[in-house]
C-alpha positions as semicolon CSV with decimal commas, in nm:
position;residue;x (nm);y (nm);z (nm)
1;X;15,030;10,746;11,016
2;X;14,896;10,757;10,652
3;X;15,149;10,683;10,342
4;X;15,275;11,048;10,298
5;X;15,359;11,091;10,685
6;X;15,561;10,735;10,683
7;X;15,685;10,873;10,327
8;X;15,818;11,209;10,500
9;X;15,941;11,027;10,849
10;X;16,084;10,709;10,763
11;X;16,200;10,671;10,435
12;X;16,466;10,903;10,453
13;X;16,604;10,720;10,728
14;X;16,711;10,454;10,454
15;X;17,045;10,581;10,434
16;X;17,132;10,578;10,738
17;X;16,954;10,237;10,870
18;X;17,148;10,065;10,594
19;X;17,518;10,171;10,693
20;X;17,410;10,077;11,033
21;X;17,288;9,760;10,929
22;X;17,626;9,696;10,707
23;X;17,836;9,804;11,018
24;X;17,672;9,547;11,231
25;X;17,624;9,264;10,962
26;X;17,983;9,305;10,735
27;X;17,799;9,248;10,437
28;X;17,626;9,460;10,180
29;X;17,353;9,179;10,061
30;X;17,273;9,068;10,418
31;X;17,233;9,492;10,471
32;X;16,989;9,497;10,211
33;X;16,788;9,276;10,331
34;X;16,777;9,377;10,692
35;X;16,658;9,700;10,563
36;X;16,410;9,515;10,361
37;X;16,235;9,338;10,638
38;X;16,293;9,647;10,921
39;X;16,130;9,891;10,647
40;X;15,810;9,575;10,625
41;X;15,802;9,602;10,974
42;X;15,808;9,993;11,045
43;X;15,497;10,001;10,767
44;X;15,357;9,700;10,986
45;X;15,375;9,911;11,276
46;X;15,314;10,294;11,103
47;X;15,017;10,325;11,318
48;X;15,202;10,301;11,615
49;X;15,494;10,483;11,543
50;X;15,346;10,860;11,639
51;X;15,373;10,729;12,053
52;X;15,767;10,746;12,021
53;X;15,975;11,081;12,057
54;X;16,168;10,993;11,783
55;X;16,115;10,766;11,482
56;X;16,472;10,756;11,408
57;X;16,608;10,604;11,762
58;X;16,265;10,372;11,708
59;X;16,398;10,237;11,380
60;X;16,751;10,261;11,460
61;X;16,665;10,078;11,791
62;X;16,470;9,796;11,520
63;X;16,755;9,765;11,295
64;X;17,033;9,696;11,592
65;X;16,762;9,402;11,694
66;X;16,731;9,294;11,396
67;X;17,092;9,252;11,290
68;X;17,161;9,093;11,591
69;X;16,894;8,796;11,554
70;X;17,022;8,789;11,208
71;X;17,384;8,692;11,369
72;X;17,284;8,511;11,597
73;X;17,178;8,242;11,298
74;X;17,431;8,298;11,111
75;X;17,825;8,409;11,124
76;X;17,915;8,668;10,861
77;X;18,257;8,769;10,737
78;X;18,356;9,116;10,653
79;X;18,400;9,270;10,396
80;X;18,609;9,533;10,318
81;X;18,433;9,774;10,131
82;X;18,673;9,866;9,827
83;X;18,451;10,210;9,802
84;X;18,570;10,355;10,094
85;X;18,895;10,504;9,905
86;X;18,797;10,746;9,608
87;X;19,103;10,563;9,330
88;X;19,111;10,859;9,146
89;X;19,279;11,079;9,420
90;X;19,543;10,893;9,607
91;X;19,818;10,716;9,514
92;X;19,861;10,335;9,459
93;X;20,081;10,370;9,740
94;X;19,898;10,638;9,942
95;X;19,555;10,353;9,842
96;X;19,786;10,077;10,003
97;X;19,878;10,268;10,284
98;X;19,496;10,406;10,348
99;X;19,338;10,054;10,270
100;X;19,572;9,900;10,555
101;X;19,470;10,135;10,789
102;X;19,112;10,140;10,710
103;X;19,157;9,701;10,821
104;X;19,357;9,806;11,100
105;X;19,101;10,022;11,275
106;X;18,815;9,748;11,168
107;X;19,031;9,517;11,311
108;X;19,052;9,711;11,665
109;X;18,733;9,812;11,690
110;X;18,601;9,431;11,625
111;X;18,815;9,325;11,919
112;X;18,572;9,587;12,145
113;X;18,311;9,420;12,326
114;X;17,972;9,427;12,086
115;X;17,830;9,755;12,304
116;X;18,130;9,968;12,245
117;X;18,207;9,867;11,895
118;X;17,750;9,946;11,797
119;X;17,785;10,240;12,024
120;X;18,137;10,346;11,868
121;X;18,005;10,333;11,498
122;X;17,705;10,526;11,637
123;X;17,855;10,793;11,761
124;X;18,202;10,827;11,540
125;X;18,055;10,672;11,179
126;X;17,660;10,830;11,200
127;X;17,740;11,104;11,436
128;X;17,428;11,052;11,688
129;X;17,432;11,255;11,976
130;X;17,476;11,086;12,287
131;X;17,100;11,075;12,395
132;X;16,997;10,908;12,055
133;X;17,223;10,647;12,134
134;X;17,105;10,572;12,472
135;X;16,763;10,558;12,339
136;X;16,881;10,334;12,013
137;X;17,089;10,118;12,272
138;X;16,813;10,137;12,500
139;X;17,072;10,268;12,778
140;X;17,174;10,542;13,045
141;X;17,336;10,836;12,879
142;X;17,563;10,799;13,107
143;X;17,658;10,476;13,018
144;X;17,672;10,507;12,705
145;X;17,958;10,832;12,764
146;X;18,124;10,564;12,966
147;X;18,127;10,313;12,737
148;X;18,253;10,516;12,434
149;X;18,507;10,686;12,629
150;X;18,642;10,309;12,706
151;X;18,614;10,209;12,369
152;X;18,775;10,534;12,203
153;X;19,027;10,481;12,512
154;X;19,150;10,122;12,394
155;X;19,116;10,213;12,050
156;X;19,367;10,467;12,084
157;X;19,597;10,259;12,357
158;X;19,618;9,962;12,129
159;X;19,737;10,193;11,824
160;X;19,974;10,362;11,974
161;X;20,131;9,979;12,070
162;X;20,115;9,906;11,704
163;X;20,280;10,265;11,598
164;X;20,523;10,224;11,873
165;X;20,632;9,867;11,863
166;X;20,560;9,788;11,495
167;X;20,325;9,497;11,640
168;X;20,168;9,327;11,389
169;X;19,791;9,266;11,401
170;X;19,684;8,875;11,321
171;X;19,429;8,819;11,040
C-alpha cells in the first residue's frame, strides 16, 4: 500500500479509533497516544494490510489490543468528559440532571463484564454492524448478538431498579 492508499484507507479511521480508544482507556491523553502508536503500527504493517476484508475491523481489532495491554500496566480512572453536554442549550438544572445520568449509565455499563461493555460501545456508541464486531472482537456473530442482548438486557434491568426503588448507585 503506497502513502496515498494508507492516506485514503486509514487515516480517516482516526476518528473513530480514538473514541474507541477513550471508551476503553477513560482518558483523553492515554487515547492519544494509543492512536499514536496503533497509527505507527498500521504504517509498519501498510504492506500487509490489502490481505484483510476490511481495514477498519483490522485497525479496530489493533486498537481493542492495544488498549487492553495498555491496562493491563496500568489502572486508569475515568473521566467524565464535560463535552458531552452542549452548555449553551440546557438548563443548569436540565445540565445537572443530564450529567447524572450520563455517570449513571457509565456507571452500569462498567459493572458489565469487559466483552459486553467493548461490544456494547461498539455497537450502541460507533454503530458497527454486528459482523464488524465479531470480526473487531474476533468472535461468532452469534455471540456477539448474544452478548449484547445480555448486556443491553442488564443495562435496562438494573435501571429500571434504580427508577423504581430510588436505589442509589455507589461511587
Amino acid at each position: 500500500m503506497k502513502r496515498e492508499e494508507f492516506n485514503i484507507t486509514v487515516l480517516p479511521l482516526q476518528d473513530k479509533l480514538f473514541r474507541f480508544a477513550v471508551s476503553i482507556l477513560k482518558n483523553i491523553n492515554n487515547a492519544e497516544d494509543a492512536l499514536q502508536e496503533v497509527l505507527i503500527k498500521l504504517w509498519e504493517r501498510k504492506d500487509d494490510l490489502s490481505k484483510y476484508n476490511s481495514v477498519e475491523a483490522f485497525a479496530m481489532r489493533m486498537m481493542k489490543n492495544h488498549c487492553i495491554d495498555r491496562l493491563r500496566r496500568v489502572n486508569n480512572n475515568i473521566d467524565i468528559n464535560d463535552n458531552l453536554l452542549d452548555k449553551n442549550e440546557v438548563t443548569p438544572e436540565r445540565q445537572t440532571v443530564l450529567k447524572d445520568t450520563i455517570n449513571l449509565a457509565y456507571r452500569l455499563i462498567e459493572q458489565l463484564p469487559p466483552t459486553q461493555q467493548m461490544i456494547m460501545r461498539l455497537r450502541d456508541v460507533e454503530e458497527y454492524d454486528l459482523n464488524e464486531i465479531a470480526e473487531i472482537m474476533e468472535m461468532n456473530p452469534n455471540a456477539v448478538r448474544t452478548n449484547l442482548s445480555r448486556a443491553r438486557q442488564t443495562v435496562r434491568e438494573q435501571l429500571l431498579k434504580i427508577e423504581l426503588f430510588g436505589i442509589q448507585m455507589k461511587a
